[in-house]
C-alpha positions in Angstrom: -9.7 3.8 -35.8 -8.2 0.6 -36.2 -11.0 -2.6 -37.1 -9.9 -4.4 -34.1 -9.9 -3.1 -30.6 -7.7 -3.4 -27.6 -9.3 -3.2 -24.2 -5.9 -3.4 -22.6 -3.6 -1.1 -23.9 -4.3 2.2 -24.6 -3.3 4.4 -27.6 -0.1 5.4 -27.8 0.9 9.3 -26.3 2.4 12.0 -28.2 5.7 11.9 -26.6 8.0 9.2 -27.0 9.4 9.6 -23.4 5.8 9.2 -22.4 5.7 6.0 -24.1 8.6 4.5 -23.2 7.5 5.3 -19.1 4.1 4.2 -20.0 5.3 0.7 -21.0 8.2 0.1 -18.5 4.9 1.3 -15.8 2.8 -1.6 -17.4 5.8 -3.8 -16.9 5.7 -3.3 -12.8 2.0 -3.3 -12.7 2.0 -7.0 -14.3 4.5 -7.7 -11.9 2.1 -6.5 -9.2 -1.3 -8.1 -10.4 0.6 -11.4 -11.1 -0.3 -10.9 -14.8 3.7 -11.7 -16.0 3.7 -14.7 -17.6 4.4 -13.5 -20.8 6.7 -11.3 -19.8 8.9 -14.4 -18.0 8.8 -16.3 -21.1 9.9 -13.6 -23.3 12.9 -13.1 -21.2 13.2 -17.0 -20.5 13.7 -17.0 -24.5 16.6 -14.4 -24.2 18.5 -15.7 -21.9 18.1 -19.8 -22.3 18.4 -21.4 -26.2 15.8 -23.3 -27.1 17.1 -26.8 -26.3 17.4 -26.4 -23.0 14.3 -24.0 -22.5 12.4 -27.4 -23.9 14.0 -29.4 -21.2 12.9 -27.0 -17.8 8.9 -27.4 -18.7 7.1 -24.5 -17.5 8.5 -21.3 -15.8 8.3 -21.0 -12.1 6.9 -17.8 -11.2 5.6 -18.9 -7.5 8.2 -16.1 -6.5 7.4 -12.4 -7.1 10.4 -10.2 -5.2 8.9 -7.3 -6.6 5.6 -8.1 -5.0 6.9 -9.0 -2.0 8.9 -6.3 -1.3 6.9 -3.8 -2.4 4.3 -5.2 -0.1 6.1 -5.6 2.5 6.7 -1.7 2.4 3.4 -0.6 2.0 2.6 -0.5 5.0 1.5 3.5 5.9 -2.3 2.6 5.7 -2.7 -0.7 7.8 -4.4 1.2 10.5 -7.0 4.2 8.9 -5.2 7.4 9.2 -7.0 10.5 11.8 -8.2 13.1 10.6 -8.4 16.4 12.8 -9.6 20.3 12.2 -9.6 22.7 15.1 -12.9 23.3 14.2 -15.5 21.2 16.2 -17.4 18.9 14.3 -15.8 19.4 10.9 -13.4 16.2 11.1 -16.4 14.2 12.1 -18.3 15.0 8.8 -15.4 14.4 6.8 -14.5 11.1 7.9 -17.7 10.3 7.7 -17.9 10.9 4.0 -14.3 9.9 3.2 -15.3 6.2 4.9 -18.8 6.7 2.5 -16.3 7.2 -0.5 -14.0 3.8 0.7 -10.8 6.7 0.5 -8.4 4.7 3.9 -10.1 0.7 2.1 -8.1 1.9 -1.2 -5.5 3.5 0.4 -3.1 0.4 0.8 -3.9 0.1 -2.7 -2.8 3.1 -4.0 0.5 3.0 -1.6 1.4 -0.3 -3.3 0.7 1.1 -6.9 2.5 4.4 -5.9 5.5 2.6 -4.2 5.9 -0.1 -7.3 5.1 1.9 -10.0 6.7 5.3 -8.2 3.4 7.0 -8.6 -0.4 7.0 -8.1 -3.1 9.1 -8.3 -6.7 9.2 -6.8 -9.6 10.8 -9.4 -11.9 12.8 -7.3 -15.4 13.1 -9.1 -18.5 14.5 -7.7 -22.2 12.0 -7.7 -25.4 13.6 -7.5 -28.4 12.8 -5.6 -30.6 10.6 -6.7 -34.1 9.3 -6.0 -32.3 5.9 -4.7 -29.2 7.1 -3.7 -27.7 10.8 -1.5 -25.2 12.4 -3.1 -21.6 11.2 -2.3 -18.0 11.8 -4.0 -16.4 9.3 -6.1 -12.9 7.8 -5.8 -10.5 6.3 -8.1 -7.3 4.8 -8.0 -5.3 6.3 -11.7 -2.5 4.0 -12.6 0.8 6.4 -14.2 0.8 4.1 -17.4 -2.8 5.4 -18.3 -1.6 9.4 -17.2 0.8 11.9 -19.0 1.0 16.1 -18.6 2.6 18.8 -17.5 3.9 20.2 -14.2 4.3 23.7 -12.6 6.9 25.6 -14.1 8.1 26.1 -10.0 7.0 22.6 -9.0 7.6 20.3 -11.7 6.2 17.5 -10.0 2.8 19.0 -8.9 1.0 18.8 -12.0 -0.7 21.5 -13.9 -2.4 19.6 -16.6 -3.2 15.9 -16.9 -4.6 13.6 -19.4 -6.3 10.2 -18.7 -6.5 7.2 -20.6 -9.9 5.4 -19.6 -12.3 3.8 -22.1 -15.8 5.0 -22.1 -19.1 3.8 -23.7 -19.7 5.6 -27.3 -21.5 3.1 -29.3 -19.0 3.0 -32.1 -15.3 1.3 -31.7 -13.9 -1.4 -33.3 -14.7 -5.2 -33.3 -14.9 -6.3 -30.0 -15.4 -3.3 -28.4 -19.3 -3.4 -27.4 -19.4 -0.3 -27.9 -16.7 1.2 -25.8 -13.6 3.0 -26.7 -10.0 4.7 -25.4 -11.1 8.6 -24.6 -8.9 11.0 -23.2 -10.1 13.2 -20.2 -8.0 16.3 -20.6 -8.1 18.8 -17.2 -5.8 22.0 -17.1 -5.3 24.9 -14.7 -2.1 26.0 -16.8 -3.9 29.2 -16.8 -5.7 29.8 -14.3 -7.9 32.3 -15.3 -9.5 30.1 -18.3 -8.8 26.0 -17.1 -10.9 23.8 -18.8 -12.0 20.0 -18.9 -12.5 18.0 -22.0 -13.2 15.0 -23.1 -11.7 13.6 -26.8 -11.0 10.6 -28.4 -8.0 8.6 -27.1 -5.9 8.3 -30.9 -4.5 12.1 -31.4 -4.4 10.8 -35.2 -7.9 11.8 -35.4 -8.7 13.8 -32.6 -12.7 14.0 -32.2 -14.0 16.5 -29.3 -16.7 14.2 -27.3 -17.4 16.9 -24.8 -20.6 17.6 -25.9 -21.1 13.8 -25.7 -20.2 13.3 -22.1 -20.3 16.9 -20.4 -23.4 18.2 -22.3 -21.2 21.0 -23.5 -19.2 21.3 -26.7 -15.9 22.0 -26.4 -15.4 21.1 -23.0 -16.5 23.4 -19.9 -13.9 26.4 -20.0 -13.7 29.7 -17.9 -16.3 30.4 -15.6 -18.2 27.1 -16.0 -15.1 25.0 -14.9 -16.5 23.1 -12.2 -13.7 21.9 -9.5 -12.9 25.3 -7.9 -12.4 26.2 -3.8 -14.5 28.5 -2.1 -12.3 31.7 -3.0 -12.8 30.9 -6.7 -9.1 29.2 -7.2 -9.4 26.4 -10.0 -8.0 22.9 -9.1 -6.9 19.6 -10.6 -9.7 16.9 -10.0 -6.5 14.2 -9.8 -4.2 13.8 -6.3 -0.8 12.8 -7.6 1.3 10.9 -5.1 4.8 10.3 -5.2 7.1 7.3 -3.5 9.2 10.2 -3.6 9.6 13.6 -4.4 11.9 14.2 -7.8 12.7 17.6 -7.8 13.1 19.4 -10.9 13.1 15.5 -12.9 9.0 16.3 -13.6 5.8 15.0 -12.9 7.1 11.5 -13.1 10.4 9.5 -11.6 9.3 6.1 -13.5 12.7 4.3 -13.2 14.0 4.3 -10.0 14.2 0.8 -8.8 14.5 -0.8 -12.2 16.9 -2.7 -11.1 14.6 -4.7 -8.8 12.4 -5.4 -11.8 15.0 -6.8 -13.9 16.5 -9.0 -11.0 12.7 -10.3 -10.5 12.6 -11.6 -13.8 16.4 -13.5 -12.9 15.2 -14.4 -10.1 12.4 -16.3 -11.6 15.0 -17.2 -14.5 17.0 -19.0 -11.3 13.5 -20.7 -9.5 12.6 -22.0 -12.9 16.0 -23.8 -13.7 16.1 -24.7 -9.5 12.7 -26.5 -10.6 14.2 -28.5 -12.9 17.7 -29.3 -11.1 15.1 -30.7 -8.4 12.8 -32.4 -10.8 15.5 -34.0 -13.5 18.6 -34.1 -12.1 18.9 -34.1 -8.5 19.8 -37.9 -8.4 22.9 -40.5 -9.8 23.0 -41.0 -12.8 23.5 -44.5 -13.3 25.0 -46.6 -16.7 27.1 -49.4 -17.9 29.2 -50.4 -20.3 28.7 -54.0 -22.2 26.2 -55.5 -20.8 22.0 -55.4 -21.0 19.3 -56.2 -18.3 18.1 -59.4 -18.9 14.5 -60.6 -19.1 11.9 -57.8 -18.5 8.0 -57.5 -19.5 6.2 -56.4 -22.2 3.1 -54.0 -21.8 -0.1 -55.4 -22.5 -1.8 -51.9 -23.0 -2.8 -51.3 -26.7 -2.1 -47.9 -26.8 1.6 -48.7 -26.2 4.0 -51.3 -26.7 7.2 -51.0 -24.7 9.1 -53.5 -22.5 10.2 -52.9 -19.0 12.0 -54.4 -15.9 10.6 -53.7 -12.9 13.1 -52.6 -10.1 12.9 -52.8 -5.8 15.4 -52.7 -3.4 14.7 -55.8 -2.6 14.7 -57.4 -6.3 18.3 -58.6 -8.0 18.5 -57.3 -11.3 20.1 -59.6 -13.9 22.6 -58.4 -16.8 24.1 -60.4 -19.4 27.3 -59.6 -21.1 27.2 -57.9 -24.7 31.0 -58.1 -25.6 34.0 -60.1 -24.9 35.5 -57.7 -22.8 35.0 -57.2 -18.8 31.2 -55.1 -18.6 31.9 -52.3 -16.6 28.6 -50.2 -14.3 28.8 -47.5 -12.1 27.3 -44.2 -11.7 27.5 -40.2 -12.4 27.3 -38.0 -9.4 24.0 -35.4 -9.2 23.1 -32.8 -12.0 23.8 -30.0 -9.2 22.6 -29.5 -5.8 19.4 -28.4 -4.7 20.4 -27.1 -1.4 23.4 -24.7 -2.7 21.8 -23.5 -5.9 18.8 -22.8 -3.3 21.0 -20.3 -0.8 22.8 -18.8 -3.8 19.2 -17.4 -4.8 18.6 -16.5 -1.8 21.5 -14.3 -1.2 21.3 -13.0 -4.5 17.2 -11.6 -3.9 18.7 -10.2 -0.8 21.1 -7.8 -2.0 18.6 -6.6 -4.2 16.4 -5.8 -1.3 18.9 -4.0 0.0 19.1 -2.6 -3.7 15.6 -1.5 -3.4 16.1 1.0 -0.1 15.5 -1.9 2.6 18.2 -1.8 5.3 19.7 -4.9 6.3 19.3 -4.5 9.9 15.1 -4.4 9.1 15.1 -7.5 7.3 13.9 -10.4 9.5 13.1 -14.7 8.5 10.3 -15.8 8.1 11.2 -18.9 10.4 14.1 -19.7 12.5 15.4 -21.9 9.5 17.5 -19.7 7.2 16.0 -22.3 4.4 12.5 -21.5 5.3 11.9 -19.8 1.5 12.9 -17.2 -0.9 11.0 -14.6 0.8 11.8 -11.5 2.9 10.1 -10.1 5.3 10.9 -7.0 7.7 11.5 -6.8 11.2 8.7 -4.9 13.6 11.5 -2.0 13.5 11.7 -2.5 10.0 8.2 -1.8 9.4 8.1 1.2 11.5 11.1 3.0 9.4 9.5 2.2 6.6 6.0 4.1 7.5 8.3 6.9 9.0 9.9 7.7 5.0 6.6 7.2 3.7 4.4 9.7 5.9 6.5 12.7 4.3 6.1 12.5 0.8 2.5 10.5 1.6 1.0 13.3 4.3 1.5 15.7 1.1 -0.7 13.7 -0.9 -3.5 13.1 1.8 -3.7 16.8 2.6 -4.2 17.6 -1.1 -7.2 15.3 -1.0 -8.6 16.2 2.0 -8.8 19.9 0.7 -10.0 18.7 -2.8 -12.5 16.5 -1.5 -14.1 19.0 1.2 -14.1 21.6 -1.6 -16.1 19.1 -3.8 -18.5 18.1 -1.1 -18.8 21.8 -0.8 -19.9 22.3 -3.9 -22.0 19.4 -4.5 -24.1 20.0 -1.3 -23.6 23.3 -0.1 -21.6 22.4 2.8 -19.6 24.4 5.1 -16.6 22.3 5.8 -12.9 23.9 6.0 -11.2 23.8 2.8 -7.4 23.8 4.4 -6.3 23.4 7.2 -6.8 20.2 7.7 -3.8 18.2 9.4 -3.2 13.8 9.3 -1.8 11.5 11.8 -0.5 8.0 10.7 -1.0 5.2 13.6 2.0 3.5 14.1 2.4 -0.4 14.3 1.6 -1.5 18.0 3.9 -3.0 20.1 4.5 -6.8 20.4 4.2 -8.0 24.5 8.1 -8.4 23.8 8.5 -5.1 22.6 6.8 -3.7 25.5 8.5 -5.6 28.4 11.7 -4.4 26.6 10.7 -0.7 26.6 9.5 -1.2 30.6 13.0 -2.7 31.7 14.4 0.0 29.5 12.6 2.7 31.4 12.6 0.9 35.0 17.1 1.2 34.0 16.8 4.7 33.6 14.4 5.8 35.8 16.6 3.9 38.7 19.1 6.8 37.2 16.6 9.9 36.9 16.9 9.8 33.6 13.3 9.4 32.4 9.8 10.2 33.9 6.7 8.1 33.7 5.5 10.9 30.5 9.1 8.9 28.7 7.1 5.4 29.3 3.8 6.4 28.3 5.0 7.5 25.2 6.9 4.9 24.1 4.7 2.2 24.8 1.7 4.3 23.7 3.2 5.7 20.5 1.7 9.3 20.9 3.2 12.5 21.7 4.1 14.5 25.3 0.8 16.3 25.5 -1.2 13.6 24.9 0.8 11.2 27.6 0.4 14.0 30.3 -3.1 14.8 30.2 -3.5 10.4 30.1 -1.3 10.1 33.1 -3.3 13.2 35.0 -5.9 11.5 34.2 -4.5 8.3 35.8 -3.7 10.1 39.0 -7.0 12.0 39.8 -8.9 8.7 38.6 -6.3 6.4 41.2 -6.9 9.0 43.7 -11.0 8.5 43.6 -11.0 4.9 42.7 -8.4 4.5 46.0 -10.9 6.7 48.3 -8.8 10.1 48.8 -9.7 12.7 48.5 -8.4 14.7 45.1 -8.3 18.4 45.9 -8.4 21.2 43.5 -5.1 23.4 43.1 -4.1 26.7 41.3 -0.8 25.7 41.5 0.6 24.4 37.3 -0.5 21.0 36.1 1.7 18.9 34.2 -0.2 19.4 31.4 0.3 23.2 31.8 4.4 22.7 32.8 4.7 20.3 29.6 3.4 22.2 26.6 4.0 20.3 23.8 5.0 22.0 20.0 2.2 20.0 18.7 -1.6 20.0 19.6 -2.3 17.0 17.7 -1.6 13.9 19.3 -1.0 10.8 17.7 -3.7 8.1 18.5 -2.1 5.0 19.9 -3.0 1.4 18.4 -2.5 -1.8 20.7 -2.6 -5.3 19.1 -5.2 -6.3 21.8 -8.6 -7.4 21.0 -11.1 -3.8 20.1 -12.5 -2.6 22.6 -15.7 -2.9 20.4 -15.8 -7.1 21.6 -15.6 -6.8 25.2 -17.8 -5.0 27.5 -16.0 -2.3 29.5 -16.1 -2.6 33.2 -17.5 -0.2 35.6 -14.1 1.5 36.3 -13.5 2.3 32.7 -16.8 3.4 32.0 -16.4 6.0 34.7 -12.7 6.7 33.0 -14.6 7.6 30.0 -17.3 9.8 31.5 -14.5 11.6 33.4 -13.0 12.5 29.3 -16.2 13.8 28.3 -16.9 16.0 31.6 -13.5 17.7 30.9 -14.1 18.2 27.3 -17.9 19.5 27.7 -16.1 21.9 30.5 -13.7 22.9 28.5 -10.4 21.4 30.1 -10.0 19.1 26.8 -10.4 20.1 23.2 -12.9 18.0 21.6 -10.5 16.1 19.1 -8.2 15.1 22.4 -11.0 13.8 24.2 -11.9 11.4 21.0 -8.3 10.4 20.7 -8.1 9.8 24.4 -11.3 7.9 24.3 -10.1 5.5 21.4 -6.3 5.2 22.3 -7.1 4.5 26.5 -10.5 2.0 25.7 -9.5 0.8 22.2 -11.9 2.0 20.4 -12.5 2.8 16.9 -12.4 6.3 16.2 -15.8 6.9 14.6 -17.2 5.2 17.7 -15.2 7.3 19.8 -16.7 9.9 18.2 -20.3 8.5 18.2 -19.4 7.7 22.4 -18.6 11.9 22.5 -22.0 13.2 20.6 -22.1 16.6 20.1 -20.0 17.2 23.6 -17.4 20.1 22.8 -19.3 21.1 20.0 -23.1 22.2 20.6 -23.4 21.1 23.8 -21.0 22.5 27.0 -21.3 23.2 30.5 -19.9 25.8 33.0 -17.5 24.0 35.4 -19.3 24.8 39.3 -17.0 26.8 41.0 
């Protein structure tokens, strides 16, 4: 144990590829946090000799491209995800406790770590009542630079045993520890009839087993007295891995894809700095003269200096007297370099390694109408919405795992009853700008002139949600227009829409609008009987439960826990027998 301790890097891991990743990790999460400094003046010293380093003054690092673009894609998580279970009542209880547990606050998080960094994990731990506090389950973001292990020998990247960095009170350590030190938490379902957790010290030099420390148990807690296991007895990993994208048979971990980006951050910068200085020193004439001196001048009178000056206006004449015999000669240097060119040429150059980076260049939007508004990108509305597309694939993977994980756990901890798989995720979309929805109308007004779409076409594109969904809304729509308008709406055994448009999926997608929440108006009397007609179909059984909620929060606005809350226990314990 060395005398002095570091409470920002972690012992190095066995493997050198692990240590490499783990630093080149460190590297983007710097970038991330806005901790580079250093990092820009070590490469600053690389590329720029001293002399002239001396002249720029301090690096300019007011422009992060990895930042911003990494931002500007993490985008899956802006709106809370739903959560849905054919059973009734069991998504409820789970988003209750996932909201309890801050899982869709940290989400954006995590995306950002697991985009920039091409990985993240969540650590899922159970809490146990106390006298002050009910029991709850704990969540924490894992960066990759603190992780290394082992994958399936089928799935390399889902992992079968990981070990975590994190530093944990132990009353010894070096100076300046207070007591804490690097410990390794070591899980592993590598064989799943004997995983095991542990809990050593974080230098392998001289590995000390501190199980019995933290866990109560020496030796870790192995077989039978492994504690994160599903209802059926299978053991599982208390970590959810998450990938920016899958890597195949490449392992657990894809670390450098992208580097590129990271290195052109640190020109970029490089460029900014010495665009500083063009701006700062040398974005004027130069002016001199050959032969002659100013005449007259002043002398300082402070006492901390003694210098002599001639003070200049555009209004003063400035006097010079002749030094030589010969003819004096003055004029002037054109500008060190221009501002304005030097500015565009970075500007081009951190756009092409956008495009580098995945973005497409028909997603990219400005900021302002001025093409010299600043260095940064941003992405279109369309832009945005591919980008959530590729990420719900590779992302939905990740939130399933921890859905099942963390009902298991909750499960365990409280002797719940909640469905362990089975669970299924829908991502709400970016809404539409008033723009973008007067463009879809015409759109639909064009081809509806033509037959080629049906109100269903319209309510789904404006409404972002599937064909199910939009044909129960718009039967809906009709029966409510019919009773609202004084006819009389007639019951029929003849097919519905619903009933001639099945759709392939039963979950809809929940539609967000950019309006105000319903939450901060009062609804009028025609909406409130709207949303009484929903929950009289779903307590007679003509709605499932979850559709009902969704209707209720996509039609009115609402958030979906008060959606929910509006619902009750209708669909679930409480239903009624339609009158015939």
């Amino acid at each position: 144990m060395p005398d002095t301790y570091d409470t920002l890097t972690p012992p190095n891991p066995p493997d050198n590829y692990d240590r490499e990743r783990m630093a080149h990790s460190r590297l983007r999460l710097r970038l991330l946090s806005g901790t580079w400094q250093t990092d820009l003046e070590e490469f600053l010293a690389r590329e720029i000799d001293t002399s002239r380093r001396m002249a720029w003054g301090q690096p300019d690092r007011s422009k992060c491209l990895f930042r911003n673009i990494v931002n500007q894609l993490s985008v899956l998580y802006d709106q809370a995800p739903i959560v849905s279970h054919e059973e009734d009542g069991a998504a409820e209880e789970l988003s209750e406790q996932l909201d309890r547990a801050g899982l869709w606050s940290q989400a954006r998080r995590l995306q950002v770590i697991t985009v920039g960094l091409r990985e993240g994990l969540y650590r899922l731990d159970p809490v146990e009542a106390t006298e002050f506090n009910s029991a709850r389950i704990n969540v924490r973001i894992v960066t990759p630079d603190l992780v290394y292990g082992y994958g399936s020998a089928d799935e390399p990247d889902l992992p079968v045993k990981l070990c975590e960095y994190r530093q944990r009170y132990t009353g010894k350590g070096g100076a300046g520890s207070k007591g804490y030190e690097w410990c390794r938490d070591v899980v592993s379902i590598e064989d799943p009839y004997n995983p095991y957790y542990m809990i050593l010290s974080g230098s392998e030099d001289k590995e000390e087993d501190l199980s019995e420390q933290f866990l109560g148990v020496k030796g870790g807690l192995r077989g039978d007295a492994y504690p994160y296991r599903y209802a059926d007895g299978t053991p599982y990993l208390p970590y959810v891995l998450y990938h920016a994208q899958r890597s195949g048979s490449s392992g657990l971990f894809d670390p450098y894809q992208g580097s590129e980006l990271v290195d052109g951050t640190l020109v970029v910068a490089t460029l900014t700095s010495l665009w500083r200085h063009l701006v700062r020193d040398c974005s004027w004439p130069q002016r001199w003269c050959v032969g002659v001196r100013p005449a007259g001048g002043y002398q300082t009178t402070d006492i901390t200096s003694n210098m002599a000056y001639i003070p200049t206006d555009p209004a003063s004449l400035l006097n010079f007297e002749a030094t030589t015999d010969k003819p004096p000669q003055i004029g002037q240097f054109a500008p060190g370099g221009d501002p304005v060119a030097l500015g565009d040429a970075i500007r081009a150059y951190s756009a092409d390694l956008a495009l580098d980076f995945g973005i497409s260049s028909t997603d990219v939007a400005r900021v302002a109408a001025n093409p010299r508004s600043g260095f940064a990108i941003a992405l279109s509305n369309e832009g945005v919405r591919a980008s959530q597309r590729r990420s719900e694939v590779d992302a939905r993977r990740g939130d399933l795992d921890t859905l099942n994980k963390f009902a298991a756990m909750w499960n365990r901890l409280t002797g719940a009853n909640l469905p362990e798989s089975g669970w299924q995720i829908q991502y709400p979309g970016l809404p539409l700008s008033v723009e973008e929805r007067k463009q879809r109308i015409e759109e639909w007004s064009k081809q509806a002139e033509l037959g080629l779409a049906s109100p269903v076409d319209l309510y789904m594109a404006i409404n972002s949600v599937n064909r199910e969904t939009a044909v129960k809304a718009l039967e809906l729509i009709a029966m409510e227009s019919g009773r609202f308008n004084g006819e009389v709406v007639a019951t029929s055994t003849e097919p519905t829409l619903t009933q001639e448009y099945q759709a392939e999926s039963d979950e809809p997608v929940v539609a967000v609008t950019s309006e105000a929440p319903a939450s901060t108006t009062a609804l009028n009397g025609a909406q409130v009987t709207a949303a009484q007609g929903i929950v009289l179909a779903v307590a007679q059984g003509q709605l499932p439960r979850e559709t009902g909620i969704n209707m209720l929060s996509s039609f009115f606005n609402l958030p979906t826990d008060q959606a929910a809350a509006i619902m009750g226990t209708v669909g679930g314990s409480f239903k009624v027998t339609p009158e015939e």
